[in-house]
C-alpha positions as CSV (number, residue, x, y, z in Angstrom):
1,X,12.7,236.6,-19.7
2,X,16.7,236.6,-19.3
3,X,18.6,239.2,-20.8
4,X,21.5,238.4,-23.1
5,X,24.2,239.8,-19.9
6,X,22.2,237.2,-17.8
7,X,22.5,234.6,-20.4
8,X,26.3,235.2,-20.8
9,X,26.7,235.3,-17.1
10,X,25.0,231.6,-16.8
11,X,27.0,230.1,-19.9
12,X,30.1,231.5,-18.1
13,X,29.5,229.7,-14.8
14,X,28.6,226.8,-16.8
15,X,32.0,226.7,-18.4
16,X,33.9,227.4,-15.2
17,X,32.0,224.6,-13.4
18,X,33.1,222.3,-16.3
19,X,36.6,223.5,-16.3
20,X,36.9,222.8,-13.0
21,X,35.5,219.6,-12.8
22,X,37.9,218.2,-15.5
23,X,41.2,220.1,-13.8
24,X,40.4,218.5,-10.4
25,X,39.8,214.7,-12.8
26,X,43.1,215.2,-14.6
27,X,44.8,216.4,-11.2
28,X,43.4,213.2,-9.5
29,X,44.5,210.9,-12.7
30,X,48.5,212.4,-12.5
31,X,48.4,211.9,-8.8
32,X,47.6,208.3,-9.5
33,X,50.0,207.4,-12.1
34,X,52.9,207.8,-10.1
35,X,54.1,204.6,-8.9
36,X,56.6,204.2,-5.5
37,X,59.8,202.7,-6.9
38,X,61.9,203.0,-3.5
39,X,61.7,204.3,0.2
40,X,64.9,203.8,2.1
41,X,65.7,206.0,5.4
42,X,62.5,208.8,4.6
43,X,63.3,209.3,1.0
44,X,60.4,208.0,-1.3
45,X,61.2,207.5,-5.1
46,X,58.2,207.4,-7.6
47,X,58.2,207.0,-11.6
48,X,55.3,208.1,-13.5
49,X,55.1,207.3,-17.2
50,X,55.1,210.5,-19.4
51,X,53.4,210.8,-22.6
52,X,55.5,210.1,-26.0
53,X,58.4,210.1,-23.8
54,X,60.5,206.9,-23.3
55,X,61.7,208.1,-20.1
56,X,59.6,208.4,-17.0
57,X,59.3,211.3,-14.7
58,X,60.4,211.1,-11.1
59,X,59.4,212.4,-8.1
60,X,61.1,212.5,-4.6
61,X,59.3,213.3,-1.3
62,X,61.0,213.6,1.6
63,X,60.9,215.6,5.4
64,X,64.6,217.1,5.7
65,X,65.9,218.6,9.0
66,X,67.0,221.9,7.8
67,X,65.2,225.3,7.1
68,X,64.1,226.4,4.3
69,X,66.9,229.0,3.7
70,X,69.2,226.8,3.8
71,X,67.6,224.2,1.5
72,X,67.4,227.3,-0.6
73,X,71.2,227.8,-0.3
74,X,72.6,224.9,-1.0
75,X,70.3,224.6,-4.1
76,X,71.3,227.7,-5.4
77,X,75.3,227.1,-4.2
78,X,76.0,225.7,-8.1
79,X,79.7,226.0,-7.3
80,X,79.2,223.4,-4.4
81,X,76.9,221.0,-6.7
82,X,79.7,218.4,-7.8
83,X,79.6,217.7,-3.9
84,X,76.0,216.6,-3.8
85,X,74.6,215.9,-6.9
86,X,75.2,212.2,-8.7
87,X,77.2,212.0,-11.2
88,X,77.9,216.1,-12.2
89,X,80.9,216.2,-13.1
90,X,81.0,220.0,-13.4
91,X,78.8,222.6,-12.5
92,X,79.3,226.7,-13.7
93,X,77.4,229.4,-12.5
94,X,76.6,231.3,-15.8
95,X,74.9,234.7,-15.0
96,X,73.0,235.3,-11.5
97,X,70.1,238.3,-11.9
98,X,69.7,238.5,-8.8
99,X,69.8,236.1,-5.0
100,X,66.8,234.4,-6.1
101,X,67.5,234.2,-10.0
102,X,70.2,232.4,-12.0
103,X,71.3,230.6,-14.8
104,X,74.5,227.8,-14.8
105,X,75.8,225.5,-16.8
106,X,76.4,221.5,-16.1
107,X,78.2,218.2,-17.7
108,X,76.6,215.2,-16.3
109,X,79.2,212.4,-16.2
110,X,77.6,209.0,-17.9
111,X,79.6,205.5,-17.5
112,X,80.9,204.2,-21.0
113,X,79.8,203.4,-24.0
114,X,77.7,206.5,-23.1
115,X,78.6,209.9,-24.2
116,X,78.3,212.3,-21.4
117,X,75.4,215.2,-21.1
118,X,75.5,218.5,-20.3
119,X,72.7,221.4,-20.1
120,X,72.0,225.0,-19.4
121,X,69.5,225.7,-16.7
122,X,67.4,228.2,-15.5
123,X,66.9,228.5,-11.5
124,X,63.8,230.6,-10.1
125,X,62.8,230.7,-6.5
126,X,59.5,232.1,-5.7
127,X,57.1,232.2,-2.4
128,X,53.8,231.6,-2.0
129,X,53.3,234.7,0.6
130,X,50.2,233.0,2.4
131,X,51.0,229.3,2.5
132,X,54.8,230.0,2.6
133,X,56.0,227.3,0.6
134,X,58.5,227.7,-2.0
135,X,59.0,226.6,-5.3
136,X,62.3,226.7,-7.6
137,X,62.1,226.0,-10.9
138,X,64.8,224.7,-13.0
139,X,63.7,223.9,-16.7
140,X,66.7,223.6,-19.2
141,X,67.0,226.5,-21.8
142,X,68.8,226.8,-25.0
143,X,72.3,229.2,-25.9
144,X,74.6,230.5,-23.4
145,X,77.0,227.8,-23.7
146,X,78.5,226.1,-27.7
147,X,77.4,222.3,-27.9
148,X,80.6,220.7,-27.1
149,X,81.8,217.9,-29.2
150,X,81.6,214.2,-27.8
151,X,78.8,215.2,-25.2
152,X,75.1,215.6,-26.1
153,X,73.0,218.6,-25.2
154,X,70.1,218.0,-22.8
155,X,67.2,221.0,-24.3
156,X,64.0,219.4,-23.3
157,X,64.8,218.9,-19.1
158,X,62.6,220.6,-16.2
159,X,63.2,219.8,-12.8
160,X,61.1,221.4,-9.6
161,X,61.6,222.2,-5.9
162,X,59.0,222.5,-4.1
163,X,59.5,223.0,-0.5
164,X,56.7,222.9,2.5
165,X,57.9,224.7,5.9
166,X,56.8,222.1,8.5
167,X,57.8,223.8,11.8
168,X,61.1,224.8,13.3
169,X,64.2,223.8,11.2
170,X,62.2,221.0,9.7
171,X,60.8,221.0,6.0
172,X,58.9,218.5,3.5
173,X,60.3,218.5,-0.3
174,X,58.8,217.5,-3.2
175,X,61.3,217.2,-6.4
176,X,59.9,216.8,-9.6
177,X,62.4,216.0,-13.0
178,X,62.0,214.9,-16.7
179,X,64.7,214.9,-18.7
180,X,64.7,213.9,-22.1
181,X,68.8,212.6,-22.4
182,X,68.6,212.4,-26.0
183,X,70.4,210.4,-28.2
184,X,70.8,206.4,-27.4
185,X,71.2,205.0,-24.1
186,X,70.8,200.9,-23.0
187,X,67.6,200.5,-20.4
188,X,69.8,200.0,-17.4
189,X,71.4,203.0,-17.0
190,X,67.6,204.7,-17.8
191,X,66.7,202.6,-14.8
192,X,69.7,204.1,-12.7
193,X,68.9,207.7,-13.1
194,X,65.3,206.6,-12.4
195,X,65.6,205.5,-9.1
196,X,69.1,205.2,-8.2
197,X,70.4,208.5,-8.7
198,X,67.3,210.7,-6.7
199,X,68.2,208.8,-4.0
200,X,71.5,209.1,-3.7
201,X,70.9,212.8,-4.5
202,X,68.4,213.0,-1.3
203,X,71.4,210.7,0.5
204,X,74.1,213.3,-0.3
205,X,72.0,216.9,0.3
206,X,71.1,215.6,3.6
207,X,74.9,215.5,4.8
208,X,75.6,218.8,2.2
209,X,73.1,220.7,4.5
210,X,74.7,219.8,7.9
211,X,78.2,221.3,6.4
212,X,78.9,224.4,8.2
213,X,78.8,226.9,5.3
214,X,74.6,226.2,5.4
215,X,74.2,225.8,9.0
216,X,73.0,229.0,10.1
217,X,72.0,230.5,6.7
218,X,69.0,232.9,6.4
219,X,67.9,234.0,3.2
220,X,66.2,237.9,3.0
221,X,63.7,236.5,0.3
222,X,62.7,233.6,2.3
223,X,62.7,234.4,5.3
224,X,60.5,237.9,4.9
């Protein structure tokens, strides 16, 4: 006869067993909703379709000749972003905690009758100390800057880096963004920052990282 601990233990694996089952289903299901939307020079574009969202997620993969320092770098550079990033048309570092830990502000230039954007976001870059790959998280966050009038405030945005050392000064990225714009905006300019934009992004960063200010840049956090 099993003894209640016995019993608990059983229901327990049970439940884990379950749990993981449906994780690894729903982990498959995402992986196949994204759908490849452009691959020009290396750079692959995909659009899923988010849940009560009119906008779609993106995702960009790519293999980038750099390290991962320097990837790091010129992410975390926010005074450097207007050079790289489509369409910012300013970019403030707020308050930096620390070399791996920041938070800026940005205005996101939109082309008429659209009001521009602008956000607050939160940069984290972590390690995985076995796998070494690195992750930066950027979702946007509320405060630190007024609303400003005539632009709208982006407050439900996250974007992700994650980035895969692949050998000697060569990496594989994987960026990840939803941003909900807010307020009105016509189909075709959704369909520009859907596509268009990441890849000129992943167009611009590759010539941003061969600039000399990144070229021989080694990060403490990232490298140890």
């Amino acid at each position: 006869m099993k003894t209640i601990n016995q019993i608990i233990s059983q229901v327990n694996k049970v439940f884990f067993m379950v749990l993981s089952l449906v994780l690894t289903v729903a982990s498959a299901s995402a992986q196949n909703d994204w759908k490849l939307s452009a691959d020009k020079e290396g750079i692959k574009i995909y659009t899923s379709i988010v849940p009560d969202s009119k906008i779609k997620a993106v995702k960009v993969e790519c293999d980038l000749n750099t390290t991962p320092s320097q990837l790091v770098a010129v992410v975390m550079d926010i005074n450097t972003a207007t050079d790289w990033v489509y369409h910012v048309k300013s970019a403030k570092l707020i308050k930096q905690l620390s070399p791996s830990e920041l938070y800026y502000y940005s205005e996101v230039s939109l082309p008429w009758p659209a009001a521009n954007r602008d956000f607050v976001a939160h940069l984290t870059v972590s390690k995985d100390p076995v796998t070494k790959v690195i992750t930066i998280d950027g979702p946007a966050v509320p405060g630190f800057v007024p609303v400003k009038k005539g632009i709208v405030r982006i407050d439900n945005s996250f974007g992700k880096w994650v980035i895969t050392p692949l050998g000697a000064n060569q990496v594989h990225v994987q960026y990840s963004i939803h941003v909900d714009p807010g307020g009105s905006l016509p189909a075709w300019l959704v369909n520009i920052f859907a596509t268009d934009a990441p890849l000129k992004i992943f167009e611009n960063l590759k010539v941003q990282l061969q600039k000399p200010a990144y070229k021989n840049t080694t990060l403490a956090f990232i490298e140890n």
